[in-house]
C-alpha positions as CSV (number, residue, x, y, z in Angstrom):
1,X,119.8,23.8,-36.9
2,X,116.6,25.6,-37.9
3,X,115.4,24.9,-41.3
4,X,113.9,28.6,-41.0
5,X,113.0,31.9,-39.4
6,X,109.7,34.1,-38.4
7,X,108.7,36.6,-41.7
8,X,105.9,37.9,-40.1
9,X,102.6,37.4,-38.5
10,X,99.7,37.9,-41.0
11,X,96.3,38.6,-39.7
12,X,93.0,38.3,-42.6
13,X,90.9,41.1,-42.2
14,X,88.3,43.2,-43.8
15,X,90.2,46.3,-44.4
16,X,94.4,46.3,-43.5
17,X,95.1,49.6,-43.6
18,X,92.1,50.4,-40.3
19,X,93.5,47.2,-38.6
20,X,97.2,47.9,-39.6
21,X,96.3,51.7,-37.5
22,X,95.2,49.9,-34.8
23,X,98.1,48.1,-34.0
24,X,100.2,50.9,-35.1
25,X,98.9,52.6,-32.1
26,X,99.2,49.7,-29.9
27,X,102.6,48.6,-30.6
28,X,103.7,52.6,-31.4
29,X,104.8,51.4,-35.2
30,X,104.0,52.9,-38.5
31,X,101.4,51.7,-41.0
32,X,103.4,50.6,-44.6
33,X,101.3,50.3,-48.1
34,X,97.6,50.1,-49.0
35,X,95.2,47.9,-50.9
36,X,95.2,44.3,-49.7
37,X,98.5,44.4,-48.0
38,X,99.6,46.6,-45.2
39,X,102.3,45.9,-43.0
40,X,103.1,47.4,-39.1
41,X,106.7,48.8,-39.2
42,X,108.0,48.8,-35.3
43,X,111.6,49.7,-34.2
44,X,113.7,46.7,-34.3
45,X,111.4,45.3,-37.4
46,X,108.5,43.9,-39.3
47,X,105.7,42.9,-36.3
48,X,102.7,42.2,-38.4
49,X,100.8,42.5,-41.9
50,X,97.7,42.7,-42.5
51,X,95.6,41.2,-45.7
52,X,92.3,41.5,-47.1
53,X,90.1,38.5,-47.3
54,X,86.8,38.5,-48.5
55,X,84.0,37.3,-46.6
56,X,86.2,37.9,-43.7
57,X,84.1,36.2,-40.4
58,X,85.6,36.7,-37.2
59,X,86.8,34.4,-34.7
60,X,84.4,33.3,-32.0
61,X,85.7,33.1,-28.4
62,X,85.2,31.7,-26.4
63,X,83.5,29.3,-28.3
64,X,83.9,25.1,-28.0
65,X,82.7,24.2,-30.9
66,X,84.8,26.8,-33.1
67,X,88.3,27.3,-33.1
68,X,90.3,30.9,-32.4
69,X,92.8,29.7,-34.8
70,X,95.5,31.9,-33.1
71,X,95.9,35.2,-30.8
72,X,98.6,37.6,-29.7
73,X,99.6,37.9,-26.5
74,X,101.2,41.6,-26.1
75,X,102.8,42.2,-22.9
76,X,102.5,45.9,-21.4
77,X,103.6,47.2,-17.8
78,X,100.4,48.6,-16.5
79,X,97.7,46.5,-17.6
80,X,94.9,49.2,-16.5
81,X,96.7,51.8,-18.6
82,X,97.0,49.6,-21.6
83,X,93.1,48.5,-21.2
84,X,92.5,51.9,-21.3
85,X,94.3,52.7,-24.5
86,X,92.9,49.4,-26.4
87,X,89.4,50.4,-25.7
88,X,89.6,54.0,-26.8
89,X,91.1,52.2,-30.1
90,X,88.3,50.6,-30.5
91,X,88.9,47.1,-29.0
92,X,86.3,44.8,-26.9
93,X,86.4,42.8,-23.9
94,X,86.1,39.3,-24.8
95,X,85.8,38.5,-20.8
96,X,85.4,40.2,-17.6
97,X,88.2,42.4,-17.2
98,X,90.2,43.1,-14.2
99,X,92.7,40.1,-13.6
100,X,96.2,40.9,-12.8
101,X,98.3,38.7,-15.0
102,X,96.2,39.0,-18.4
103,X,93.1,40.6,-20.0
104,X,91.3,39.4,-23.1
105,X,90.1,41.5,-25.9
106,X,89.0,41.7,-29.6
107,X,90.5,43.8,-32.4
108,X,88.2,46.2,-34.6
109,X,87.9,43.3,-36.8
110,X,87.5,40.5,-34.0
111,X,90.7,38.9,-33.5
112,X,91.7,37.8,-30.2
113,X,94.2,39.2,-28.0
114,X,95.6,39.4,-24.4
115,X,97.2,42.3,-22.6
116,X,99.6,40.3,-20.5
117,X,101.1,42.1,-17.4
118,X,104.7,42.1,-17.6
């Protein structure tokens, strides 16, 4: 028996509502509130929420002597299509691109994340 279930993902960030737009885009959800808390709405429910944090620093990858922390692993059905779509959203390759099972990129604010073909 679990002792309890997934709320939500919540990512620190400069600024939630530009990062919460970013995934909006990329998940095709709506953005939800303003100021320090901003949530991503997408059919089927709550997919992630974004907070403010001061002094926000960015994940280094890859890097061994600091950790990632965490990253999301969003799974698409044409991984060139999807790169294509991140980057014009203003994401960045955090490796050479061009595998066929996963790509590796950076959110506006630096967070890791794969494209993971389907």
């Amino acid at each position: 028996m679990a002792l309890a279930k997934l709320g939500v993902v919540v990512l620190d960030c400069p600024d939630p509502r530009a990062l919460a737009g970013f995934y909006a885009e990329v998940l095709g959800g709506a953005v939800e509130g303003e100021g320090d808390w901003v949530d991503v709405k997408v059919p089927g429910g709550q997919a992630l929420a974004f907070q403010r944090a001061p002094g926000f620093v960015p994940p280094k990858w890859p890097a061994p002597d600091a950790s990632q922390q965490l990253h999301l692993d969003l799974v698409v059905e044409d991984l060139d299509t999807a790169e294509k779509g991140v980057l014009a959203l203003g994401a960045k390759p955090l490796a050479e691109q061009g595998g066929s099972s996963f790509r590796v990129y950076a959110d506006p604010a630096g967070h890791p994340f794969c494209l993971c073909a389907d």
